[in-house]
C-alpha positions as CSV (number, residue, x, y, z in Angstrom):
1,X,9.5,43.2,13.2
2,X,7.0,40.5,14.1
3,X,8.4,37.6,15.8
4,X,5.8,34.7,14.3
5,X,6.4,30.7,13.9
6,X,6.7,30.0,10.6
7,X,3.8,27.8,10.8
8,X,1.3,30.9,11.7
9,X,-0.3,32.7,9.1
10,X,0.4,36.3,8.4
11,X,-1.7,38.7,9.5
12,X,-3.3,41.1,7.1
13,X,-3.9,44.4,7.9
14,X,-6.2,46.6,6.0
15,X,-6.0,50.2,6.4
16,X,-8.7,51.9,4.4
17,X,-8.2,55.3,4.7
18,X,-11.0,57.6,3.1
19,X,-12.8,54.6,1.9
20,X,-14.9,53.8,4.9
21,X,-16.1,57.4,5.2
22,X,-17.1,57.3,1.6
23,X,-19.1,54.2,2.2
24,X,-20.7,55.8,5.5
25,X,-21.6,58.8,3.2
26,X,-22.9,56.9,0.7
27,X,-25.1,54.9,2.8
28,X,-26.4,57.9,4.5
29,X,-27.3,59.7,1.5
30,X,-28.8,56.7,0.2
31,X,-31.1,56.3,3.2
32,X,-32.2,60.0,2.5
33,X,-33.1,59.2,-1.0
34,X,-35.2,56.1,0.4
35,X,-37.0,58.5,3.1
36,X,-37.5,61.1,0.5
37,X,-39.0,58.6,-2.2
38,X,-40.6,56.9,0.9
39,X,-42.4,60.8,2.1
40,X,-43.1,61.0,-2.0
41,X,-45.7,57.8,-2.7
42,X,-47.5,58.8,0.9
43,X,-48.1,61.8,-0.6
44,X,-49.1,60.9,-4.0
45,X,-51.4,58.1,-2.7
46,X,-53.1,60.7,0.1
47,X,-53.3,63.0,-3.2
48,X,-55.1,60.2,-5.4
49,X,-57.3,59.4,-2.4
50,X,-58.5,62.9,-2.5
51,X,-59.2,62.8,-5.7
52,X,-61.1,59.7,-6.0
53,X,-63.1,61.3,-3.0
54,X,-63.9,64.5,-5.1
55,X,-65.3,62.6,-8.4
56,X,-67.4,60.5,-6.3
């Protein structure tokens, strides 16, 4: 095994499997959701514009 002083501390290794790819995922598909709300309001503001324009 490790040959460590007993005065160092132990190292901790994490190994996260699936979990980092789920995170990765998740923040991708999150990003989408904020581009697709995002592409949503530009449209519905250009769409209130034009109609604003049309009563006048």
């Amino acid at each position: 095994m490790n040959e460590r002083s007993p005065k160092e501390k132990p190292r901790l290794v994490l190994i996260m499997g699936g979990r980092m790819e789920q995170q990765r995922e998740e923040a991708k598909r999150r990003a989408e959701i904020r581009e697709f709300i995002a592409a949503c309001e530009r449209l519905y503001e250009k769409n209130r514009q034009r109609e604003r324009r049309d009563c006048d």
